[in-house]
KOLNURO-981966 format. One record per residue: residue in one letter; residue number from 1; y, z, x of N, C-alpha, C in turn. Coordinates in steps of 0.05 Angstrom, whole numbers, padded with zeros to 5 digits. Example, Ala and Ser with C-alpha at 12.3 -4.5 7.8 and 13.67 -1.06 7.14 Angstrom:
2
@residu->A num->1 nv->-00114 nw->00156 nu->00264 cav->-00090 caw->00156 cau->00246 cv->-00066 cw->00156 cu->00264 $
@residu->S num->2 nv->-00045 nw->00142 nu->00257 cav->-00021 caw->00143 cau->00273 cv->00001 cw->00157 cu->00258 $
end
This chain:
79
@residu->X num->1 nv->01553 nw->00142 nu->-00405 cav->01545 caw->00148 cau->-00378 cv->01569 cw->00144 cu->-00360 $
@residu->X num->2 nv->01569 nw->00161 nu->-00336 cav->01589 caw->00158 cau->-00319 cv->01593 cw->00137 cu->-00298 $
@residu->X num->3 nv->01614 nw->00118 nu->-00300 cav->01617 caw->00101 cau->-00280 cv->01605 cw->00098 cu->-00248 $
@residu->X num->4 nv->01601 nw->00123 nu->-00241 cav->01592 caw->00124 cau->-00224 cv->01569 cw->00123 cu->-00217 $
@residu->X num->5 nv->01559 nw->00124 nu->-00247 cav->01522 caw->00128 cau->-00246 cv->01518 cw->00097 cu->-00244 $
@residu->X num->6 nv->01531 nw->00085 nu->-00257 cav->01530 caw->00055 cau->-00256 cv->01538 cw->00044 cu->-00229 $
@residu->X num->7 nv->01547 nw->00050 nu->-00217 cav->01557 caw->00035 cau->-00189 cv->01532 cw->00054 cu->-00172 $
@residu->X num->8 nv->01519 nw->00069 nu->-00182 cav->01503 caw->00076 cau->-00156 cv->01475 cw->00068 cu->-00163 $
@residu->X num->9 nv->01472 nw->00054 nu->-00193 cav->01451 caw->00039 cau->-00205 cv->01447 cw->00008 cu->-00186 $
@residu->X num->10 nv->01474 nw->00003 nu->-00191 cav->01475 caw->-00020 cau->-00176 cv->01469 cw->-00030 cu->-00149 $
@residu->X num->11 nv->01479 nw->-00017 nu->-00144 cav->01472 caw->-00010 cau->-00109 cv->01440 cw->-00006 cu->-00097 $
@residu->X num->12 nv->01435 nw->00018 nu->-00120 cav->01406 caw->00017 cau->-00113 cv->01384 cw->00002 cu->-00116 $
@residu->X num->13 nv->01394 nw->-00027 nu->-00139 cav->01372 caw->-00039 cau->-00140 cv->01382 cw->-00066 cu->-00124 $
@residu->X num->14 nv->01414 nw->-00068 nu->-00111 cav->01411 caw->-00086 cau->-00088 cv->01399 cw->-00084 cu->-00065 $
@residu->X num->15 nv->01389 nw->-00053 nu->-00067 cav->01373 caw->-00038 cau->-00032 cv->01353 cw->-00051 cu->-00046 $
@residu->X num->16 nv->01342 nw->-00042 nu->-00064 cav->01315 caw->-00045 cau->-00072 cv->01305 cw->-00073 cu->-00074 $
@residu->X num->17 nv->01316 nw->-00093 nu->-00076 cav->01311 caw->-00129 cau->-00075 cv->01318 cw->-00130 cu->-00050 $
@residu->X num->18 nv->01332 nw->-00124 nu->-00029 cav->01344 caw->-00136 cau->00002 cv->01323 cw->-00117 cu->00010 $
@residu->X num->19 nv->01306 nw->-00093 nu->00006 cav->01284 caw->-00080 cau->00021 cv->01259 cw->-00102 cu->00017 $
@residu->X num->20 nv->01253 nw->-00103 nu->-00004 cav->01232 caw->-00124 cau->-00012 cv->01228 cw->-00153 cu->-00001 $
@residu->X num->21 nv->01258 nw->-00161 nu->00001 cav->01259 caw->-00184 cau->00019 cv->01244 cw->-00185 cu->00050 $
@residu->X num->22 nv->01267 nw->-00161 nu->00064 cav->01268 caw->-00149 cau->00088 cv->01236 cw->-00147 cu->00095 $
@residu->X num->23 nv->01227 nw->-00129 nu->00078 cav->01195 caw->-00129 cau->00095 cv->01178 cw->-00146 cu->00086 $
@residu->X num->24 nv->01175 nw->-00166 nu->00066 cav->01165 caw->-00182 cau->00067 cv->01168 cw->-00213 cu->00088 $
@residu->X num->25 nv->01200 nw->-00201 nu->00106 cav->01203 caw->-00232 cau->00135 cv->01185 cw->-00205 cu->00146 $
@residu->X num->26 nv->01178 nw->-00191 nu->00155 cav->01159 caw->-00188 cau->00180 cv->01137 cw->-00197 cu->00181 $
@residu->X num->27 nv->01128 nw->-00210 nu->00205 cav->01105 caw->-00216 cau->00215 cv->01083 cw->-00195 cu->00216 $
@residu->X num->28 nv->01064 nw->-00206 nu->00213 cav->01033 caw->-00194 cau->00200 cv->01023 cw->-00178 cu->00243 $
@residu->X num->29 nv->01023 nw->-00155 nu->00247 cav->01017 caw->-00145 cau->00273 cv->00987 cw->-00158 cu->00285 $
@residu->X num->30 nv->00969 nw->-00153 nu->00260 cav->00934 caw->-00158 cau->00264 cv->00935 cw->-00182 cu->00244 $
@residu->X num->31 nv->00931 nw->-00196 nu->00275 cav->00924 caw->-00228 cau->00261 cv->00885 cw->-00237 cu->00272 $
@residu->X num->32 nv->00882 nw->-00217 nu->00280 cav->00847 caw->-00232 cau->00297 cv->00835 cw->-00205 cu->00288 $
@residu->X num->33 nv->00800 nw->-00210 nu->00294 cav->00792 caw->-00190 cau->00290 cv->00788 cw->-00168 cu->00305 $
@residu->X num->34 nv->00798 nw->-00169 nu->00329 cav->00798 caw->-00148 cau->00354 cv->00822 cw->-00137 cu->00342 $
@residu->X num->35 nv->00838 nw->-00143 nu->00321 cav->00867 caw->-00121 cau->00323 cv->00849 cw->-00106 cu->00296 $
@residu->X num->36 nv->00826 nw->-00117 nu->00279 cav->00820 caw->-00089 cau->00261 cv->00811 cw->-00068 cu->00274 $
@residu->X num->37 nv->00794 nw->-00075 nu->00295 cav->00784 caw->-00050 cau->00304 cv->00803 cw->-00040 cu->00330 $
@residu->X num->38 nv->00826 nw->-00041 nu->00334 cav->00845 caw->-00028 cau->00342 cv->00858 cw->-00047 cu->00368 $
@residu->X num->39 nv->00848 nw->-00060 nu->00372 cav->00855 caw->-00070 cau->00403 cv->00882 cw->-00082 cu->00401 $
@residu->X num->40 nv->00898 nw->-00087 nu->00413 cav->00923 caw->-00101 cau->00421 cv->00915 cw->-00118 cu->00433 $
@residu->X num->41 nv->00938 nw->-00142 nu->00412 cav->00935 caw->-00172 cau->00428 cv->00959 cw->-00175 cu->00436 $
@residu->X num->42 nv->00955 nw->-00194 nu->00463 cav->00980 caw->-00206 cau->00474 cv->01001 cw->-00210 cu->00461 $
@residu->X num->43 nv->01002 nw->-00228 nu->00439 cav->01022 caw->-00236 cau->00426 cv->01045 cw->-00212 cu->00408 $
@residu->X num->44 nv->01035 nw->-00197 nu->00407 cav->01039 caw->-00174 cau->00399 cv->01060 cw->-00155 cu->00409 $
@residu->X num->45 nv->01048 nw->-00150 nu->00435 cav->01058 caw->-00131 cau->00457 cv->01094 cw->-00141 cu->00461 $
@residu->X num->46 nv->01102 nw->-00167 nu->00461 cav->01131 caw->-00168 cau->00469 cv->01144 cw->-00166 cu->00430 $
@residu->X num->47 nv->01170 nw->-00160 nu->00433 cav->01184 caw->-00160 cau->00408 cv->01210 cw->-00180 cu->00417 $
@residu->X num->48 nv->01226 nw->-00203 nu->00409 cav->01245 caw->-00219 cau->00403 cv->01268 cw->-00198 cu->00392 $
@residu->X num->49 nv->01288 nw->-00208 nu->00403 cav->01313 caw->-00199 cau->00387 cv->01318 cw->-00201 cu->00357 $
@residu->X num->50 nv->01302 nw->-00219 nu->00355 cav->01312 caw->-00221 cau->00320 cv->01292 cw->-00205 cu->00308 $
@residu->X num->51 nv->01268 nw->-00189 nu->00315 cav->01248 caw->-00183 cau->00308 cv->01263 cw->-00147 cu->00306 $
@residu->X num->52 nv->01286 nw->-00153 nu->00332 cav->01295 caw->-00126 cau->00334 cv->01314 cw->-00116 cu->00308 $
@residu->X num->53 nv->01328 nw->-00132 nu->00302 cav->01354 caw->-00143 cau->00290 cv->01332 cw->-00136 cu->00262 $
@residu->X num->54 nv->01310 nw->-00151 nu->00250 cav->01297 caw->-00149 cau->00230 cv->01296 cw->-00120 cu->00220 $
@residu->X num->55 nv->01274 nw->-00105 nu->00243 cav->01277 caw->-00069 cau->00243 cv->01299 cw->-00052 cu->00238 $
@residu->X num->56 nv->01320 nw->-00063 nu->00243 cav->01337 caw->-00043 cau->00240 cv->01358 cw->-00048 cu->00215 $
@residu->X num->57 nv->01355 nw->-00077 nu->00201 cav->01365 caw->-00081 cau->00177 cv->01347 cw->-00065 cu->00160 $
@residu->X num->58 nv->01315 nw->-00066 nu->00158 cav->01304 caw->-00056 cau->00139 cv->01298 cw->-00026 cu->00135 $
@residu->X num->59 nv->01307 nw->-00008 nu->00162 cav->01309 caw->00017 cau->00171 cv->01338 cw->00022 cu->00148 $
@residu->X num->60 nv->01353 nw->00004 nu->00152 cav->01378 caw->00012 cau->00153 cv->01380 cw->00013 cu->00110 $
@residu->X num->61 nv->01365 nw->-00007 nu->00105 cav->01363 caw->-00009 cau->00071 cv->01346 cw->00017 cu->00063 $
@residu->X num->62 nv->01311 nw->00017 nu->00078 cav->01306 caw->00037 cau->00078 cv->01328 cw->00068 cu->00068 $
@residu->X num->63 nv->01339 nw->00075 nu->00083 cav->01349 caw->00097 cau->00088 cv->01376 cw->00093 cu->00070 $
@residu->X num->64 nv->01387 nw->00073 nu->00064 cav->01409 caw->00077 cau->00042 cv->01389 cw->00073 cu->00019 $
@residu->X num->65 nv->01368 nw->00067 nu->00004 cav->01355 caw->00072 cau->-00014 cv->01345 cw->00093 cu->-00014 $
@residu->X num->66 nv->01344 nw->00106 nu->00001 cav->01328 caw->00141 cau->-00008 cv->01358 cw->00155 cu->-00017 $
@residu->X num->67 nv->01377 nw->00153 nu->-00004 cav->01398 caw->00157 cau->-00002 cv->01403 cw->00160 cu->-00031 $
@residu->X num->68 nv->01409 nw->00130 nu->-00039 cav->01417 caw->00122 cau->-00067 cv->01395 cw->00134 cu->-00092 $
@residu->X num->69 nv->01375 nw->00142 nu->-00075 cav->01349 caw->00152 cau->-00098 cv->01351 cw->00189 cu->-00101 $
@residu->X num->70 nv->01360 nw->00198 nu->-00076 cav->01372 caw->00224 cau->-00079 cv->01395 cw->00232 cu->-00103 $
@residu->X num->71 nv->01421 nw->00206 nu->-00096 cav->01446 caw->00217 cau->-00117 cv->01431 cw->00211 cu->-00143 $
@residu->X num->72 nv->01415 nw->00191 nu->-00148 cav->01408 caw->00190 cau->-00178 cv->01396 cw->00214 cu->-00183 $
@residu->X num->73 nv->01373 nw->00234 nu->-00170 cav->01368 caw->00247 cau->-00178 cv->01385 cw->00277 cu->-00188 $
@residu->X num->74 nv->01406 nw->00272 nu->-00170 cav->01423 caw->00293 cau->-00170 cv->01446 cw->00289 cu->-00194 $
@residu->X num->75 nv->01450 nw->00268 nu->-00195 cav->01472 caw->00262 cau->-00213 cv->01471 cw->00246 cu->-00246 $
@residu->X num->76 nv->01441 nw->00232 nu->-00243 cav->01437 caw->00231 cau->-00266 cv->01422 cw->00248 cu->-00290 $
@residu->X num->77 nv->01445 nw->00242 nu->-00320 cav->01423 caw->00262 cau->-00350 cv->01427 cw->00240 cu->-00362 $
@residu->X num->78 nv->01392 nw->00231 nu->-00369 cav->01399 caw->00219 cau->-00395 cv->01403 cw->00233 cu->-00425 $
@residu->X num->79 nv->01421 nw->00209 nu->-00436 cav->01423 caw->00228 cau->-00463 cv->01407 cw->00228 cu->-00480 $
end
């Protein structure tokens, strides 16, 4: 197999463990029972910087794992 297939193996299953991580720190949105049937609660409504910082790491794994899930498809044959 080609070196390359291996370094983009790798890669993909460091997205794939740091995604897993990633969305498992977010906080749960519907914590009462007015958020099943749709309502917005207070606590909710504001977002923290780090909450921002969270989104856009896991956006950011997100999107280099599809990424890395595309070249596999494109570039790998097994023999």
């Amino acid at each position: 197999m080609n070196p390359i297939i291996y370094l983009i193996v790798a890669v993909h299953v460091v997205l794939a463990l740091g995604l897993i991580v990633f969305v498992l720190l977010h906080s749960g949105k519907g914590t009462g029972l007015s958020s099943m049937f749709g309502g917005i609660s207070s606590a909710a409504s504001g977002t923290s910087i780090i909450e921002k910082n969270l989104d856009r790491i896991t956006i950011f794994l997100a999107v280099g794992w599809a990424i890395t899930s595309v070249l596999l498809m494109m570039f790998y044959r097994p023999v």
